[in-house]
N, C-alpha and C positions, 0 to 999 in steps of 0.2 A: 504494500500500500504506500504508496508516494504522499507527497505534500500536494494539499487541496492549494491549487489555483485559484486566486480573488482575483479577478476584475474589476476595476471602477467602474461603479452605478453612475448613470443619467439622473437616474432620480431625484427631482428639489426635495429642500426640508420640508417645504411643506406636503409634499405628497408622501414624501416618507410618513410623515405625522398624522395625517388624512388616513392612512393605509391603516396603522396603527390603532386607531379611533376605530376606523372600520371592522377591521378584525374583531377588537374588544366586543362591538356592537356584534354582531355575529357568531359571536360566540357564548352572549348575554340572550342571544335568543335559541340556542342550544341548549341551554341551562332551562330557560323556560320551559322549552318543550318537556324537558325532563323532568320536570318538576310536574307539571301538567299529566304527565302519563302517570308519575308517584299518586295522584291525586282520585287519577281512576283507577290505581289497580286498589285504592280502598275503598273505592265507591260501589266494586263488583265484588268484594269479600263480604262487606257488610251486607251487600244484597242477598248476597248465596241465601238459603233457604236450612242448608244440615252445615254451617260451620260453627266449628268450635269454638270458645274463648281461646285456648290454645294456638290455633288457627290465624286468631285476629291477631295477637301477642307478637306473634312472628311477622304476618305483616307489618305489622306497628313498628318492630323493632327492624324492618328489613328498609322501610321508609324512612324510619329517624337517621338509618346511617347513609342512605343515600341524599336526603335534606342536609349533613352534615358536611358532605364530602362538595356537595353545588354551594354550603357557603365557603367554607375554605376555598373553594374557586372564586367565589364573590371577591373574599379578598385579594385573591390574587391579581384580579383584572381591576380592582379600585386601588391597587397600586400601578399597574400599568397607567393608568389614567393620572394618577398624581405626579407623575412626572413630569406633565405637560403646565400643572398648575403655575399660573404667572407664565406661561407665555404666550409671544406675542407671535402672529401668524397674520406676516402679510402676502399681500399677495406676490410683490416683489422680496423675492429669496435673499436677495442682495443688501435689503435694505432692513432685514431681519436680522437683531442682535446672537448670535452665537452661544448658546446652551450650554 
């Protein structure tokens, strides 16, 4: 295995930053979704007709660690995002202070 090759990006700060934002946002609605299906699979256990307390326990307990694990990602992406705090995003790249 050799040494990985960089090439110099095109890309402005600000689309770099854009990119970034965007991801975050993309990835806060993957979280959602998953949270959203957490939210039916106890809507279809409660429903069930012959389950157990037992039963719900484990859902309960199979939910809380997946709610757990989407906020630990929460934070992780509201620090990606605090990076950006205080700056400033013009549209000229040039004329935007250095980070």
């Amino acid at each position: 295995m050799g040494i990985p090759v960089i090439t110099p990006s095109t890309t402005t700060r600000s689309q770099a930053i854009t990119d970034i934002i965007e991801s975050v946002a993309l990835q806060e609605t993957a979280l959602s979704h998953i949270l959203n299906a957490e939210g039916e699979k106890i809507q279809k256990m409660v429903a069930m007709q012959d389950v157990t307390p037992d039963v719900l326990l484990a859902t309960n307990k199979s939910v809380e660690s997946m709610v757990n694990a989407v906020s630990r990602l929460e934070m992780i992406l509201h620090s990606k995002l605090s990076a950006f705090d205080g700056c400033l995003c013009r549209s000229d790249d040039a004329a935007a202070p250095e980070v």
